[in-house]
VOTOR-494124 format. One record per residue (C-alpha): residue number from 1; chain; x, y, z. Coordinates in steps of 0.5 Angstrom, whole numbers. Layout:
N
   num   chaine      xx      yy      zz
   NUM        A       X       Y       Z
...
This chain:
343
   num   chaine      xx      yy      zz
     1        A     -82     -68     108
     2        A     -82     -61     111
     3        A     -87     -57     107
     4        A     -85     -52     101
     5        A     -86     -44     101
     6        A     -87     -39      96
     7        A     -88     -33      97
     8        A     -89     -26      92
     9        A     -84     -23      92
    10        A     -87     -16      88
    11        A     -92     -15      83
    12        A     -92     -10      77
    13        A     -97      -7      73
    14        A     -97      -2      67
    15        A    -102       2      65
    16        A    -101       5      57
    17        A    -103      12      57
    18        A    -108      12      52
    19        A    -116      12      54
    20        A    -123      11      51
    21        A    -129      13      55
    22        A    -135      12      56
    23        A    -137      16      52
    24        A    -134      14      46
    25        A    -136       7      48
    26        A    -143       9      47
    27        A    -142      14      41
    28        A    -139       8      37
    29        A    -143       1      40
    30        A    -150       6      39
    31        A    -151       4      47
    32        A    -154       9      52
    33        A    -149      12      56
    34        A    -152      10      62
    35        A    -152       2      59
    36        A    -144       3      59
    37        A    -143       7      65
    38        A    -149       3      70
    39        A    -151      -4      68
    40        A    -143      -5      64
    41        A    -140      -1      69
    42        A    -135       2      65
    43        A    -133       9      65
    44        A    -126       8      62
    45        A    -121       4      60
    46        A    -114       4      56
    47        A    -113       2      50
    48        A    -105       1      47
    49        A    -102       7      43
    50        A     -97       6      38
    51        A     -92       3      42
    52        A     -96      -1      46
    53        A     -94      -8      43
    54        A     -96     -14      48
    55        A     -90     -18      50
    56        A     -87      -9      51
    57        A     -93      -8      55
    58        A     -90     -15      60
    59        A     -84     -13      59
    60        A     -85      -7      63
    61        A     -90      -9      69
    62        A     -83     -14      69
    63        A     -78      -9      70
    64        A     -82      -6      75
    65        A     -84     -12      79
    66        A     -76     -14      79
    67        A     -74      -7      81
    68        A     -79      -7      87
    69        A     -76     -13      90
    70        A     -69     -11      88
    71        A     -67     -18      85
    72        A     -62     -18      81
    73        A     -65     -21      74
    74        A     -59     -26      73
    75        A     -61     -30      80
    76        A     -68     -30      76
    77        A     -68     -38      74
    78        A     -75     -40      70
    79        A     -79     -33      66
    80        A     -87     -35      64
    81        A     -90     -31      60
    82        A     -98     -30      62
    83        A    -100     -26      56
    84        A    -104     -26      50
    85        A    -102     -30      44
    86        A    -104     -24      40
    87        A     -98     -20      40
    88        A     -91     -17      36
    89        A     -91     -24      32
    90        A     -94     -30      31
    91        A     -91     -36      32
    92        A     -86     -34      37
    93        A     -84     -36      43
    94        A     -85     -28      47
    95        A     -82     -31      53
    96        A     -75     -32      51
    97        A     -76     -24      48
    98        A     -79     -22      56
    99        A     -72     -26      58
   100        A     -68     -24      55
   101        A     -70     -15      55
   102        A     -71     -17      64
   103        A     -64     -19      63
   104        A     -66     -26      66
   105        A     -60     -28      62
   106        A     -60     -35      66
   107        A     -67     -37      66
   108        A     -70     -41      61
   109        A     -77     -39      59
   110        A     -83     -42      56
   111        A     -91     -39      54
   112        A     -98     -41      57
   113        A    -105     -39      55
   114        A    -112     -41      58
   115        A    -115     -33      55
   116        A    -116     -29      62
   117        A    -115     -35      67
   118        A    -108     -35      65
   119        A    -105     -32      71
   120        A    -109     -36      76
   121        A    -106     -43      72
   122        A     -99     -40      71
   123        A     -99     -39      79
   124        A    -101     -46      78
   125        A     -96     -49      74
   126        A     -90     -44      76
   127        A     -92     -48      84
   128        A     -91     -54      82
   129        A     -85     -53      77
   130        A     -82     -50      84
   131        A     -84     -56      88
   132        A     -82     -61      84
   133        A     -75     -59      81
   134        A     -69     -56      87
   135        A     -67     -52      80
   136        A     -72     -47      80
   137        A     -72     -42      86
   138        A     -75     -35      83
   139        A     -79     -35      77
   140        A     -82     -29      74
   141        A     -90     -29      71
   142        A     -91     -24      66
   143        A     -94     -21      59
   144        A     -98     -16      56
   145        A    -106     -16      53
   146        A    -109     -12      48
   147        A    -115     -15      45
   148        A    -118     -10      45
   149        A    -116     -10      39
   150        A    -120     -15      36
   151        A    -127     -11      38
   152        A    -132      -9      33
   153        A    -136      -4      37
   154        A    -142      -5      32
   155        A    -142     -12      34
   156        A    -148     -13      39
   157        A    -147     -21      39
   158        A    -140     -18      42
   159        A    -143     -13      47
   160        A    -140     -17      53
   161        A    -133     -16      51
   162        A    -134      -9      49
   163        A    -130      -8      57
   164        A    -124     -10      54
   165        A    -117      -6      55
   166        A    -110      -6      54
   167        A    -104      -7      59
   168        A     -99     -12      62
   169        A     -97     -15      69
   170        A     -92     -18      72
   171        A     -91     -23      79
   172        A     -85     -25      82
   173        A     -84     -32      86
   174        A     -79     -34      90
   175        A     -78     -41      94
   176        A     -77     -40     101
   177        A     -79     -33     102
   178        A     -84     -34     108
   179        A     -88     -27     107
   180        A     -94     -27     101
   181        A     -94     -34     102
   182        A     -98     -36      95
   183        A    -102     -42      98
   184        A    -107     -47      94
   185        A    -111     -46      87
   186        A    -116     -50      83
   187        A    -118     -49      77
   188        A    -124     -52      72
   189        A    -126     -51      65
   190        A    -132     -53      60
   191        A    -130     -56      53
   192        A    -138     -55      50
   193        A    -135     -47      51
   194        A    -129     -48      46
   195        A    -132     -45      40
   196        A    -137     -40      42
   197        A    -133     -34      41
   198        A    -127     -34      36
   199        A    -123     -30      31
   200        A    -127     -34      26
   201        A    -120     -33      20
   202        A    -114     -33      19
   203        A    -113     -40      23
   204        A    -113     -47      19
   205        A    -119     -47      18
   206        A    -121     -40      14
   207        A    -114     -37      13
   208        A    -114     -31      11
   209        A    -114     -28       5
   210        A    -118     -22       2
   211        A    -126     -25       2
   212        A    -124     -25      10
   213        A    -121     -19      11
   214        A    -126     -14       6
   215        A    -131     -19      11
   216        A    -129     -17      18
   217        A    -127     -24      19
   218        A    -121     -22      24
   219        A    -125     -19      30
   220        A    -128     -23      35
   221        A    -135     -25      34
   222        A    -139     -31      37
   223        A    -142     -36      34
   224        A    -148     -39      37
   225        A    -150     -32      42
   226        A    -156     -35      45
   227        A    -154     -42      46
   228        A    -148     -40      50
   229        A    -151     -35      54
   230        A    -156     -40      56
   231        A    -150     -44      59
   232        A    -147     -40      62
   233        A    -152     -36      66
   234        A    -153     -43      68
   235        A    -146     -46      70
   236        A    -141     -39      70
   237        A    -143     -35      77
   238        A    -144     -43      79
   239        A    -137     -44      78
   240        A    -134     -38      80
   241        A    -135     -39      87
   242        A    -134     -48      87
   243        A    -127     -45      85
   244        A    -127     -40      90
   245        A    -129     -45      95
   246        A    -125     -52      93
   247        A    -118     -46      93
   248        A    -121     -44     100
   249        A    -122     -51     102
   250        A    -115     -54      99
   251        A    -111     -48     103
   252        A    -114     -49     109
   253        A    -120     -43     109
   254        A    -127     -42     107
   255        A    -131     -36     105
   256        A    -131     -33     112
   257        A    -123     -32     112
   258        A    -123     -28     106
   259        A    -120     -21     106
   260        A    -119     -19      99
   261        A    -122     -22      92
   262        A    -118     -19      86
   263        A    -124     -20      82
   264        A    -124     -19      74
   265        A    -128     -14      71
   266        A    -135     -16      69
   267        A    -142     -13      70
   268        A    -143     -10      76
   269        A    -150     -14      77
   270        A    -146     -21      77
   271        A    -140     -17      81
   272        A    -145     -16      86
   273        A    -148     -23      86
   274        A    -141     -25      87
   275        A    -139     -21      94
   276        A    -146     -23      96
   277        A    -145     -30      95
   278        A    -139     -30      98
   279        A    -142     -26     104
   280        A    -137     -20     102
   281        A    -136     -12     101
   282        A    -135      -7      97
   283        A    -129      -5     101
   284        A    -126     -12     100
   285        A    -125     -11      93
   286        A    -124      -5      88
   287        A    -129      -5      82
   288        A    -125      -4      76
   289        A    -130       1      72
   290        A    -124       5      71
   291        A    -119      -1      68
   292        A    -124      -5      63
   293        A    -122     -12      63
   294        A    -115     -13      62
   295        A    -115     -19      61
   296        A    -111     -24      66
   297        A    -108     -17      69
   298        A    -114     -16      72
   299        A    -112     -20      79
   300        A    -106     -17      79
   301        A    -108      -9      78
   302        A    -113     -11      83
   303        A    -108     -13      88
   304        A    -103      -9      86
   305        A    -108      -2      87
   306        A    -111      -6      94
   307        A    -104      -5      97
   308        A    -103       2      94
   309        A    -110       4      98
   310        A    -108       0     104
   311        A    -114      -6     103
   312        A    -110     -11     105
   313        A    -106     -12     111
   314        A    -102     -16     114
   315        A    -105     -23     115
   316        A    -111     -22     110
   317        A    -113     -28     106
   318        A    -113     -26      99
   319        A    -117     -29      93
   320        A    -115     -28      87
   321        A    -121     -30      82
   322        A    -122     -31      74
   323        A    -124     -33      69
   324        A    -123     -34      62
   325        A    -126     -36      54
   326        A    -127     -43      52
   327        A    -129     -43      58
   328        A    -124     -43      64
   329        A    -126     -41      71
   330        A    -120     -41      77
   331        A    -118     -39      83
   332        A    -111     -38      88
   333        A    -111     -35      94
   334        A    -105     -32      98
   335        A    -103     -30     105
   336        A    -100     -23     104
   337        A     -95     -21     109
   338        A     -92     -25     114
   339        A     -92     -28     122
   340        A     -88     -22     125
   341        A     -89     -15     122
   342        A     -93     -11     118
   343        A     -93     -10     111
């Protein structure tokens, strides 16, 4: 059998125009502005404005990819939405909205979620979708993220997240298409995370009602914050790099072959312990202190600012990396460009 090739068409990024600095980070947490800008590497991120819906956000960065590989929407056959569950509606199928505004009027499309590791799984499941099924040639990845607006600022157990930003992404894949060639992925998650960081009302077990809301009970907190800091300074960086090794390993690479990582936003201490780990530079990636963490969006603004500043080339082998609450880690890896020519 010959092998199946999918390759990235275009990306799409969208960035609101609304910001918060360092500065106010610190004035409203109560955390030195040094703590902000040095040890949680922020010095800005966006935030939404009024307009800034999450699924509106997706759409965007989808026009935007679709308009930057020239592909007439009509030809798009499956649409995946990758971005939060927190958006315009609840229980709402934000896909078939994304659908039907791209004008991809013959797709079919559905929603995924897995937090911040959503993109690495979507690329997962969106390979082996256009493997197994003749029908599907060109898929369009795309949502929006804001949730930020679940962070109490005044929180400490919630300072990890205080990084959270707003935007949205897009990715369009085609079979057959030999350049950008979307090679292997793994992916792991751990269940003894599941509840450790909730919105603790307005689900089945607290719905909302006014005690929850006067409370503050519809903001992000964490529920066991030494427990889990415990586990995860024992298992997280671990499984950082087990994912970003079993993806290398599955595509045929190993560490010394990557060019590229497209790395979330995290804390420059544990983005500086992944580089070394991974026997990397600082010009191998972009940190992304003036983005925040935008969520499942991370890898792809990352990649797309990386091809914007000329860091990845032809020929480079590029890791996607993320991880997500619950707790999710994941790991893809292209081969940007093509065999002829450069990019």
């Amino acid at each position: 059998m010959n092998k199946v090739e999918i390759g990235v068409l275009s990306t799409g990024v969208y960035i609101p125009s609304h910001w918060m600095t360092s500065e106010e980070i610190a004035k409203v947490s109560d955390i030195p502005l040094e703590i902000i800008e040095k040890k949680m590497g922020i010095r800005k991120k966006p935030i939404p404005g009024m307009k800034d819906h999450t699924c509106q956000m997706g759409i965007y960065a989808a026009k935007e990819a679709i308009a930057k590989a020239r592909v007439n929407p009509e030809q798009i056959d499956l649409v995946i939405y990758i971005g939060e569950e927190h958006k315009e509606y609840p229980l709402w199928t934000a896909g078939i909205k994304l659908q039907q505004e791209v004008g991809a009027v013959n797709a079919w499309a559905f929603d995924v979620a897995q937090r911040c590791g959503t993109t690495i799984m979507a690329l997962k499941v969106a390979k082996s979708m256009m493997i197994a099924d003749t029908s599907i040639q060109t898929v369009l990845l795309a949502g929006g993220y804001r949730n930020v607006d679940f962070i109490d600022y005044t929180n400490p157990r919630t300072r990890f997240m205080y990084n959270l930003s707003a935007g949205g992404g897009a990715i369009l894949l085609k079979k057959g298409y030999a350049n950008n060639q979307l090679l292997e992925s793994h992916i792991m998650t751990d269940g003894t995370f599941s509840e450790d960081v909730v919105v603790v009302a307005g689900g089945t077990k607290m719905p909302t009602s006014v005690f929850t809301i006067e409370a503050g009970h519809h903001q992000l907190d964490v529920l066991d914050p030494e427990g889990m800091k415990q586990r995860l300074e024992e298992k997280s960086l671990v499984n950082f790099i087990k994912v970003v090794d079993m993806a290398l390993q599955k595509s045929g690479y190993d560490r010394e072959d990557i060019n590229y990582l497209a790395i979330l936003h995290m804390k420059k201490s544990a983005h500086d312990y992944m580089l070394k780990e991974l026997g990397l530079i600082e010009d191998q990636t972009i940190y992304l202190q003036d983005y925040g963490h935008m969520g499942q969006f991370d890898q792809i603004l990352s990649l797309q600012l990386a091809l914007e500043q000329g860091k990845v080339k032809n020929g480079d082998i590029v890791v996607l990396v993320s991880a997500g609450i619950g707790y999710a880690w994941g790991a893809s890896v292209i081969k940007w460009g093509s065999e002829k020519e450069d990019i």
